[in-house]
MDAnalysis code that builds the backbone (N, CA, C; Angstrom):
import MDAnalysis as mda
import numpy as np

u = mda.Universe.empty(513, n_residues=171, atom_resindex=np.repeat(np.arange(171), 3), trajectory=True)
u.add_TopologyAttr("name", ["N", "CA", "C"] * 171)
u.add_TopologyAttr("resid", np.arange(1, 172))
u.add_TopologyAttr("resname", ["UNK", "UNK", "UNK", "UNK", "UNK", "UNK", "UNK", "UNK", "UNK", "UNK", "UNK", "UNK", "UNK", "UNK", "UNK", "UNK", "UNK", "UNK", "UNK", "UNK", "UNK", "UNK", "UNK", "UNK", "UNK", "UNK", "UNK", "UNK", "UNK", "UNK", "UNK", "UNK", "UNK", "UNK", "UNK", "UNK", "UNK", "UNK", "UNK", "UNK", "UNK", "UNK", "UNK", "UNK", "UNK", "UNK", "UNK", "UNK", "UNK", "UNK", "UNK", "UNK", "UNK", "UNK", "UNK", "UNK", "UNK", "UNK", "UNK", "UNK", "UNK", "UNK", "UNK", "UNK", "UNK", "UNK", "UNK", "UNK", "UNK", "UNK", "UNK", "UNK", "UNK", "UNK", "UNK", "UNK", "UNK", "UNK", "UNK", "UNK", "UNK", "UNK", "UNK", "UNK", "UNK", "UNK", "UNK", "UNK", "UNK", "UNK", "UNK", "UNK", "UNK", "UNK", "UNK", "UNK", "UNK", "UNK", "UNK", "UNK", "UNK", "UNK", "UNK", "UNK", "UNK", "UNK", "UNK", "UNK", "UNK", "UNK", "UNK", "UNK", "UNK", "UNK", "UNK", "UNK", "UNK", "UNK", "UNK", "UNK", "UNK", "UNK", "UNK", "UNK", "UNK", "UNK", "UNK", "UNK", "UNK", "UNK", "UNK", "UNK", "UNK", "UNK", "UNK", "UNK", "UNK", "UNK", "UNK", "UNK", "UNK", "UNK", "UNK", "UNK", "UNK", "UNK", "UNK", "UNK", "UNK", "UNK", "UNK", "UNK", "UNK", "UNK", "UNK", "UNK", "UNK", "UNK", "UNK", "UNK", "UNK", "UNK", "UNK", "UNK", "UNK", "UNK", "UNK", "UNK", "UNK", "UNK", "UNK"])
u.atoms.positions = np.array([
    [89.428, 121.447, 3.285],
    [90.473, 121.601, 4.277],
    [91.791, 121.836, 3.544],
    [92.448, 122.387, 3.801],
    [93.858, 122.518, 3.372],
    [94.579, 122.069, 3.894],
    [96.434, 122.171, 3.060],
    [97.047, 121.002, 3.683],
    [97.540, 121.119, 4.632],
    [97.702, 122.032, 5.194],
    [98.464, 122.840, 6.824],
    [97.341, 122.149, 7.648],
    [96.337, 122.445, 7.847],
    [95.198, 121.915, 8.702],
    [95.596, 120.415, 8.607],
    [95.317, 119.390, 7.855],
    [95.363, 118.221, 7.657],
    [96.794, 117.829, 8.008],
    [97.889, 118.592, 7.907],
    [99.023, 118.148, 8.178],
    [99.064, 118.271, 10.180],
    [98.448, 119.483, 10.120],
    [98.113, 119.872, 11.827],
    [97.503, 118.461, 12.611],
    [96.345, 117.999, 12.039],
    [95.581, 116.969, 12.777],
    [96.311, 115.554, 12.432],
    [96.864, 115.713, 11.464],
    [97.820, 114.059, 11.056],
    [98.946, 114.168, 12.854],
    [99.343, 115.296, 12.734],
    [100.713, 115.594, 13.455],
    [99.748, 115.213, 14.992],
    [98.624, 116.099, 15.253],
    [98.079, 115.922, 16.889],
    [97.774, 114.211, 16.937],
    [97.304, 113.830, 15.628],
    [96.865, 112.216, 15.817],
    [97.948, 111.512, 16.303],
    [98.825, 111.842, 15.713],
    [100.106, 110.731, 15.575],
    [100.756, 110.922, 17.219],
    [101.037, 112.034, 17.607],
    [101.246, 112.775, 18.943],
    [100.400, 111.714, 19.907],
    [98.861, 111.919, 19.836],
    [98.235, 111.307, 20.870],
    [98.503, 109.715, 20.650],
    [98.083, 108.709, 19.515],
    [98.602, 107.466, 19.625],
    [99.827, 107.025, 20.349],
    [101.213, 107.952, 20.072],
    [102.487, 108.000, 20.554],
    [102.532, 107.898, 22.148],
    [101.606, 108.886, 22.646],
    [101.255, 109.281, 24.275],
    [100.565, 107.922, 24.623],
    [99.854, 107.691, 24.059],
    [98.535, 106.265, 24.538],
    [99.777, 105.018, 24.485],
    [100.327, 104.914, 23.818],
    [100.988, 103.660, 23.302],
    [102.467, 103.428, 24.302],
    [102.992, 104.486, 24.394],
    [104.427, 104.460, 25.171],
    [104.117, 103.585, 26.720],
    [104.825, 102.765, 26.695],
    [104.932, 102.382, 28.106],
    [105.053, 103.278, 29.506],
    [103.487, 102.970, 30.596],
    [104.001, 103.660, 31.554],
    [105.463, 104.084, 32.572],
    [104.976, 105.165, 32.968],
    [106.629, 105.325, 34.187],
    [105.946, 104.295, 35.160],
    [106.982, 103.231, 35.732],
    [107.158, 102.394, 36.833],
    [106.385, 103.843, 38.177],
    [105.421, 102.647, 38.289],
    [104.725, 103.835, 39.932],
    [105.567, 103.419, 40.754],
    [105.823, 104.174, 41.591],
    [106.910, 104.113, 43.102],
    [106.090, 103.581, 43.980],
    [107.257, 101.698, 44.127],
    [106.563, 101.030, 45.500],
    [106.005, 101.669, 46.649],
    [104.818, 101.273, 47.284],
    [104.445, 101.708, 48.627],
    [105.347, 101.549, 49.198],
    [105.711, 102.800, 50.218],
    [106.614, 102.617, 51.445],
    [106.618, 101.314, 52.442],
    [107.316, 100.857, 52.903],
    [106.689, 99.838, 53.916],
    [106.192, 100.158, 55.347],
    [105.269, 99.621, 55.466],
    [104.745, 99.739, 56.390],
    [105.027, 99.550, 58.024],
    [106.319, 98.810, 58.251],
    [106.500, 98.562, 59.211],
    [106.020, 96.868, 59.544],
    [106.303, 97.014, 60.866],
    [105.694, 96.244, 62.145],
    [104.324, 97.075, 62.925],
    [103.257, 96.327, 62.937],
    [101.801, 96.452, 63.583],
    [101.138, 95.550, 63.582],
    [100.288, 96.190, 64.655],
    [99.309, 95.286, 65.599],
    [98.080, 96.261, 65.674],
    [97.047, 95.557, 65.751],
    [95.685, 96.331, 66.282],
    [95.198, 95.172, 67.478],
    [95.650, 96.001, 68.398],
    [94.771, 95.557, 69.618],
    [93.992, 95.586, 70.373],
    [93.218, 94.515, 70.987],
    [92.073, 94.779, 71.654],
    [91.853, 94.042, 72.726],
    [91.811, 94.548, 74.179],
    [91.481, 94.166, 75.219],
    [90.081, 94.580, 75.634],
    [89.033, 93.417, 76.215],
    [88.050, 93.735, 77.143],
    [87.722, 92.999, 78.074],
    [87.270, 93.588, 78.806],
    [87.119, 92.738, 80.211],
    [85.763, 92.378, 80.818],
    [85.820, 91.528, 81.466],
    [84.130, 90.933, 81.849],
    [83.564, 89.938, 80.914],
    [82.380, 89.234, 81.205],
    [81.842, 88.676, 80.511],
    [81.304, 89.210, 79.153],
    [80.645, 88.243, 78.697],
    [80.381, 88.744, 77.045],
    [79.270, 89.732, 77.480],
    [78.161, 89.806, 78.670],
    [77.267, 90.713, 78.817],
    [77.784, 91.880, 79.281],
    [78.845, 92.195, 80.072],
    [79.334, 93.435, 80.618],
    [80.542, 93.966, 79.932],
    [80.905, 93.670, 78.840],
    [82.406, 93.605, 78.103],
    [82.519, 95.137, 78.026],
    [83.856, 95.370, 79.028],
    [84.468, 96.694, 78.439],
    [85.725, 96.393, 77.585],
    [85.240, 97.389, 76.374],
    [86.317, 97.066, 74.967],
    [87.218, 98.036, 75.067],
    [88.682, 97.871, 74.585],
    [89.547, 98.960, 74.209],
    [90.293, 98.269, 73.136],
    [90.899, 99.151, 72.018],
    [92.042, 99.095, 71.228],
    [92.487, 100.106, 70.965],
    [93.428, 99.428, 69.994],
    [94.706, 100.652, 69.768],
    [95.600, 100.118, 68.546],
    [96.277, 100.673, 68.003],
    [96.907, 100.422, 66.501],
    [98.725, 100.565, 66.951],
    [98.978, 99.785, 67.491],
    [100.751, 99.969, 68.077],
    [101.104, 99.496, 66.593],
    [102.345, 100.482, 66.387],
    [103.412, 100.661, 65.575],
    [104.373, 100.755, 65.677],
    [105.371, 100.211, 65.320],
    [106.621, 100.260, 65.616],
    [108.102, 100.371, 64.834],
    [107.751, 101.098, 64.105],
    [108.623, 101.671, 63.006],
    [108.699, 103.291, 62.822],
    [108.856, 103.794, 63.591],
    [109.186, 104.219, 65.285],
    [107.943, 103.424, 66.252],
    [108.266, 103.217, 67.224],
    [107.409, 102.779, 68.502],
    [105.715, 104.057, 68.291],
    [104.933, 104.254, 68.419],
    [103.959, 104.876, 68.479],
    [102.209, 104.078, 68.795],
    [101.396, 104.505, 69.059],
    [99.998, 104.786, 69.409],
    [100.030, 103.398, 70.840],
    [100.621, 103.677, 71.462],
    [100.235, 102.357, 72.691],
    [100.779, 103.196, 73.575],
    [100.431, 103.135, 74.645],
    [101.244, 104.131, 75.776],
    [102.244, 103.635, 75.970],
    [102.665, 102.200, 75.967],
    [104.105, 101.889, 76.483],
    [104.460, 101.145, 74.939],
    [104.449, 101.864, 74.161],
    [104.822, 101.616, 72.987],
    [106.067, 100.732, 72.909],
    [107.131, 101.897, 73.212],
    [108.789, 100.843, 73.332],
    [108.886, 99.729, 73.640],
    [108.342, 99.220, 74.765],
    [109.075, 98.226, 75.720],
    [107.887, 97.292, 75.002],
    [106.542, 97.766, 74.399],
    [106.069, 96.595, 73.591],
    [106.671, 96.008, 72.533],
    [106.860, 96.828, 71.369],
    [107.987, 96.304, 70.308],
    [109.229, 95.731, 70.519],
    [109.670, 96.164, 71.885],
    [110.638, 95.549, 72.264],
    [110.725, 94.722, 72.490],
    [109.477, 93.725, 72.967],
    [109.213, 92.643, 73.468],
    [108.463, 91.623, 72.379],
    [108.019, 92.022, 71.894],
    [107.458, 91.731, 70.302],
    [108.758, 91.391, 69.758],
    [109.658, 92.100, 69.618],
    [110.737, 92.391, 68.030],
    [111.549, 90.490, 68.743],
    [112.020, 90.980, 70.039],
    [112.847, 89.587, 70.666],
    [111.923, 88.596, 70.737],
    [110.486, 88.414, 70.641],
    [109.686, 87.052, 70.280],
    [109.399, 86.902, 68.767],
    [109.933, 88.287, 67.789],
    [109.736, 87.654, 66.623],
    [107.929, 88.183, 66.075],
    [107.618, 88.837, 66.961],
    [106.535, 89.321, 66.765],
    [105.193, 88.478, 67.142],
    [105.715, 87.330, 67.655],
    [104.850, 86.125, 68.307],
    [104.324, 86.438, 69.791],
    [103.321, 86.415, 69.884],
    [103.156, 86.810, 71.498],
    [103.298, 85.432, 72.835],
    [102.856, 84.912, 71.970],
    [102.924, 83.378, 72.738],
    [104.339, 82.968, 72.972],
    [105.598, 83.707, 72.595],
    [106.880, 83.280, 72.412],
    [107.807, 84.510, 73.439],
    [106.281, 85.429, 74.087],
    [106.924, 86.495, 75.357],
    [107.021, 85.675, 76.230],
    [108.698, 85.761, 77.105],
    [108.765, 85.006, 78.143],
    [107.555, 85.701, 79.322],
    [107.399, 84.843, 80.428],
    [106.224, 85.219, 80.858],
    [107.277, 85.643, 82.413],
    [106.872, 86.940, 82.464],
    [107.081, 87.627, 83.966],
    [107.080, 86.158, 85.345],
    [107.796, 86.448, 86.104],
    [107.870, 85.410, 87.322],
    [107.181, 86.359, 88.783],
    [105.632, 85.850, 88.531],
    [104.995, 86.943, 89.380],
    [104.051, 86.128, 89.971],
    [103.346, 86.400, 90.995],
    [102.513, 85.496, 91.965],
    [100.758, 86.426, 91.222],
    [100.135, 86.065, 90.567],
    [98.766, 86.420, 90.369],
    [97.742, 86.259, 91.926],
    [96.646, 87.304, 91.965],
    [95.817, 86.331, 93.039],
    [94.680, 85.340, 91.505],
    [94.067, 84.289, 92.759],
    [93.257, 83.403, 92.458],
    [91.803, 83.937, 92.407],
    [91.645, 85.192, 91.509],
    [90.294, 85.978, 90.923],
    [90.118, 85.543, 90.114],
    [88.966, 85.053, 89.224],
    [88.551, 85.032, 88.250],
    [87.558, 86.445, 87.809],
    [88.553, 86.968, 86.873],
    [88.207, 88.658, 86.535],
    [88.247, 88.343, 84.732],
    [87.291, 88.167, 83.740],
    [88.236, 87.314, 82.588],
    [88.579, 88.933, 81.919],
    [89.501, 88.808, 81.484],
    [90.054, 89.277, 80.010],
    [90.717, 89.037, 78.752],
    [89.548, 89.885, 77.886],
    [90.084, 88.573, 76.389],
    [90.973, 90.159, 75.196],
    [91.418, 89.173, 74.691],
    [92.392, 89.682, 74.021],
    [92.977, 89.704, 72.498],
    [93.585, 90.522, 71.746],
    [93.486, 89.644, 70.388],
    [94.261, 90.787, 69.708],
    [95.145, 90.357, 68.685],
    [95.996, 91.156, 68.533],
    [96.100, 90.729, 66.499],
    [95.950, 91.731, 65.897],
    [95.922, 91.221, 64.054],
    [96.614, 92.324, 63.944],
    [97.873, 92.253, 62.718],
    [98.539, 92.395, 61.983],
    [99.659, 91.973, 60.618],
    [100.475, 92.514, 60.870],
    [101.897, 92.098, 60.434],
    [103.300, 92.719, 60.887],
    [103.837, 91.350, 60.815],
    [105.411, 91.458, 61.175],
    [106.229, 91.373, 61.012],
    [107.071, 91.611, 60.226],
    [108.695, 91.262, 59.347],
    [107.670, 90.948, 57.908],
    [106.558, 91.258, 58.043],
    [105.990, 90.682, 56.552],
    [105.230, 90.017, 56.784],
    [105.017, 89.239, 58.109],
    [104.360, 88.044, 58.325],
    [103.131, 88.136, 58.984],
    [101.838, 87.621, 58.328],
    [100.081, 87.955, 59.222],
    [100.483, 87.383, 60.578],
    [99.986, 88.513, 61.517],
    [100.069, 87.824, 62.908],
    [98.382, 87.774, 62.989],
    [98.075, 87.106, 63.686],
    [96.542, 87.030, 64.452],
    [96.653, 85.972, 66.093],
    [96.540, 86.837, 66.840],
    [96.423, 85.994, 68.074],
    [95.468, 86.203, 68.966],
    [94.646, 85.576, 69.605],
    [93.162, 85.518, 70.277],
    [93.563, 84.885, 71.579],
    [93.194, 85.294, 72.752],
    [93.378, 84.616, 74.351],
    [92.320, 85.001, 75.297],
    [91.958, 84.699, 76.102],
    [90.955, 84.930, 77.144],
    [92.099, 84.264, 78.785],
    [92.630, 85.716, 79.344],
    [93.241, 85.238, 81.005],
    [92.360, 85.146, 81.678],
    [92.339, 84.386, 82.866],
    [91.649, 85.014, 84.050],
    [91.736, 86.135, 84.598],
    [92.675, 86.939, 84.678],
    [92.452, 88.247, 85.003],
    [93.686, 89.032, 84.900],
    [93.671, 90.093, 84.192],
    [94.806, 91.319, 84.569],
    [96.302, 90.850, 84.644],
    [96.208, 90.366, 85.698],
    [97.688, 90.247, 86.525],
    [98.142, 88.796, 85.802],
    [97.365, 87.814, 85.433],
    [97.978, 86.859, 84.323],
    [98.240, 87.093, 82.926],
    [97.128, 88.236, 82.366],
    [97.765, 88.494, 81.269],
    [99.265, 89.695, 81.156],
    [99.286, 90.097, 82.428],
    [100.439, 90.721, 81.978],
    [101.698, 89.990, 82.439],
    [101.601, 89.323, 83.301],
    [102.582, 88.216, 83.195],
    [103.098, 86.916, 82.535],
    [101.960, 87.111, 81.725],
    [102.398, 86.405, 80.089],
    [102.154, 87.173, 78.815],
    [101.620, 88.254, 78.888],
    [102.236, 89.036, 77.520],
    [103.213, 90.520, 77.402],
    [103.558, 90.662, 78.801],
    [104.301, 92.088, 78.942],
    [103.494, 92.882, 78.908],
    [104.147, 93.928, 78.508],
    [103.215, 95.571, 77.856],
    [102.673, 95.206, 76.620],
    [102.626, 94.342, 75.957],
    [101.772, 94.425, 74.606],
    [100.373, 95.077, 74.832],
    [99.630, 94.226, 75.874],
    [98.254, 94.259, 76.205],
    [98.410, 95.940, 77.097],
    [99.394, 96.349, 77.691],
    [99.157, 97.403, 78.454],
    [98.281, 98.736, 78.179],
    [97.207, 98.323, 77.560],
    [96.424, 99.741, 76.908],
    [95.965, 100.841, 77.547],
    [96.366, 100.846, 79.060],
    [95.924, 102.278, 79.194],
    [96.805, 102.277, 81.090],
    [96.749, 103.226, 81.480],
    [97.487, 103.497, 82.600],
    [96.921, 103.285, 83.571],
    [95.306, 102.888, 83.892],
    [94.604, 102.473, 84.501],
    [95.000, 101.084, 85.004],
    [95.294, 99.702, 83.636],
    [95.498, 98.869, 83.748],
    [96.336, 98.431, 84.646],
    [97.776, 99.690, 83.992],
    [99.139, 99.915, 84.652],
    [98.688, 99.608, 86.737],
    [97.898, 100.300, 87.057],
    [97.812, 101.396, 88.225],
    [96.865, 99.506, 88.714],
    [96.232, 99.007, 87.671],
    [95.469, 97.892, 88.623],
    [96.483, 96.872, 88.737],
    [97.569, 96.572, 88.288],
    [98.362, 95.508, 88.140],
    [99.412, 95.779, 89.195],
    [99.695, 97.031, 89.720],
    [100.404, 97.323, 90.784],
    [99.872, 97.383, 91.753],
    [98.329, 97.587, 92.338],
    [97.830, 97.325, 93.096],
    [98.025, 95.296, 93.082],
    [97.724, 95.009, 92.642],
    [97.531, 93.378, 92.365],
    [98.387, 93.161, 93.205],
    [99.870, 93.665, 92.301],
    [101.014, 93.053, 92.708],
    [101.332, 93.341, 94.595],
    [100.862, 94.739, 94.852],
    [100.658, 94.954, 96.296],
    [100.187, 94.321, 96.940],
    [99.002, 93.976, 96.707],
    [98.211, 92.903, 97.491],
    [99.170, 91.547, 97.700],
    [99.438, 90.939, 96.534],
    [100.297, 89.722, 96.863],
    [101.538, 89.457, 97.389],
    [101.944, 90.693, 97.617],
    [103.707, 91.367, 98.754],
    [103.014, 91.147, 99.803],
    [102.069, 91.662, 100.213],
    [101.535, 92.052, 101.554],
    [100.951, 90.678, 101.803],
    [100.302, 89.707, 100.878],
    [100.431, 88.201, 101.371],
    [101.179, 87.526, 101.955],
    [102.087, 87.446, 100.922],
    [103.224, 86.718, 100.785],
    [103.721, 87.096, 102.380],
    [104.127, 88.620, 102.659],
    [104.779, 88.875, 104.210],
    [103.790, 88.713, 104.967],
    [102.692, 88.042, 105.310],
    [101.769, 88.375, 106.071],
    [101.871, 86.470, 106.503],
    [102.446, 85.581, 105.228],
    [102.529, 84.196, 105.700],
    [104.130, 84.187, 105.947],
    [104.869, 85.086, 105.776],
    [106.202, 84.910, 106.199],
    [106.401, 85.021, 107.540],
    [105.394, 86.095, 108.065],
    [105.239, 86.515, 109.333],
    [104.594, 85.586, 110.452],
    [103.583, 84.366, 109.742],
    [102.385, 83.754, 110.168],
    [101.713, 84.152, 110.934],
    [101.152, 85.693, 109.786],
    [99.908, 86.334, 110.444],
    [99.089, 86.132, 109.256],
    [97.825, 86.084, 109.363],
    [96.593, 85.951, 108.814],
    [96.018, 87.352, 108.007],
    [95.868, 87.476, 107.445],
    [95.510, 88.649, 106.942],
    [93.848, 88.634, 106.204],
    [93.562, 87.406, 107.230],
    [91.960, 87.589, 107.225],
    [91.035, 88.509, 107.804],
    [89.669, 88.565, 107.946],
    [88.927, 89.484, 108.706],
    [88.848, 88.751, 109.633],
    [87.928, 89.458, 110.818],
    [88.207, 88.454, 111.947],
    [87.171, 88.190, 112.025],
    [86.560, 86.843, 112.522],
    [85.843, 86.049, 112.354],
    [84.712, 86.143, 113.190],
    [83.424, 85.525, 113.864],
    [82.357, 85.583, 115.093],
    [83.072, 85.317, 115.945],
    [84.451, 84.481, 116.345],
    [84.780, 83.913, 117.572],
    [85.927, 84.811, 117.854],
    [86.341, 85.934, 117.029],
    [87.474, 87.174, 117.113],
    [86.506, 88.336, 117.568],
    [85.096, 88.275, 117.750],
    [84.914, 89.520, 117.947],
    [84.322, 89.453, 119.381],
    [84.585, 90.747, 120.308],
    [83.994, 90.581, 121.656],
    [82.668, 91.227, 121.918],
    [82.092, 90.631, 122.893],
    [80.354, 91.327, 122.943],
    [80.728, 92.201, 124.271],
])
């Protein structure tokens, strides 16, 4: 070998040790992630369970249909759900169950929260729109709430808003 060659491979050796040895570049922190939740509502017993979720985000508001007014309601409990003031609303006395459960993080902090309402119209009067997963829900909770206006005036009135009975009907 000659000395140009040998001076060549001294020079690439020394090159690559230099490369191997130098301290890496600092990798660029992950972005943060925000505020999220993965949620999941289903309804019925454990044999008939209809499931839904959804991944609400809120660093912009996104994937929940009423995204905003959830984070919104989230951000002023702190991201605690148990700490949503609860709506001042008359439920009826159905037992319809729906269970519920909500895992993430929030300001940094693991959320995990698990509930089973009796039905619909109690869980949204104790968790807001968090749980609101689909427009259906929306559309049954306003019916609900119809029904219990039309109670409510039906004992304001002291009319009955029963069916009528064997001794109401004529032969």
């Amino acid at each position: 070998m000659t000395k140009t060659t040998l001076a060549l491979r001294g020079a690439l050796l020394a090159a690559a040790v230099l490369t191997l040895s130098a301290p890496a570049p600092a990798l660029a922190r992950p972005a943060e992630v925000g505020n999220w939740l993965y949620l999941t509502l289903s309804k019925g017993d454990a044999l008939t369970r209809d499931v839904r979720g959804t991944l609400l985000m809120c660093d912009p508001p996104q994937g929940h249909p009423r995204a905003a007014r959830a984070c919104a309601e989230l951000a002023a409990a702190q991201g605690d759900v148990d700490r949503i003031p609860p709506e001042q609303t008359i439920c009826p006395m159905i037992y319809a169950p729906v269970s519920v459960s909500a895992r993430g993080e929030w300001n940094g902090r693991h959320i995990e929260y698990e509930h089973t309402f009796a039905n619909a119209c109690d869980l949204t009067a104790r968790t807001g729109a968090v749980f609101a997963l689909s427009e259906e829900q929306d559309q049954d909770q306003g019916q609900a709430q119809e029904q219990d206006q039309d109670g409510a005036r039906a004992q304001e009135q002291g009319t009955d808003m029963a069916m009528p009975g064997p001794q109401d009907q004529q032969h």
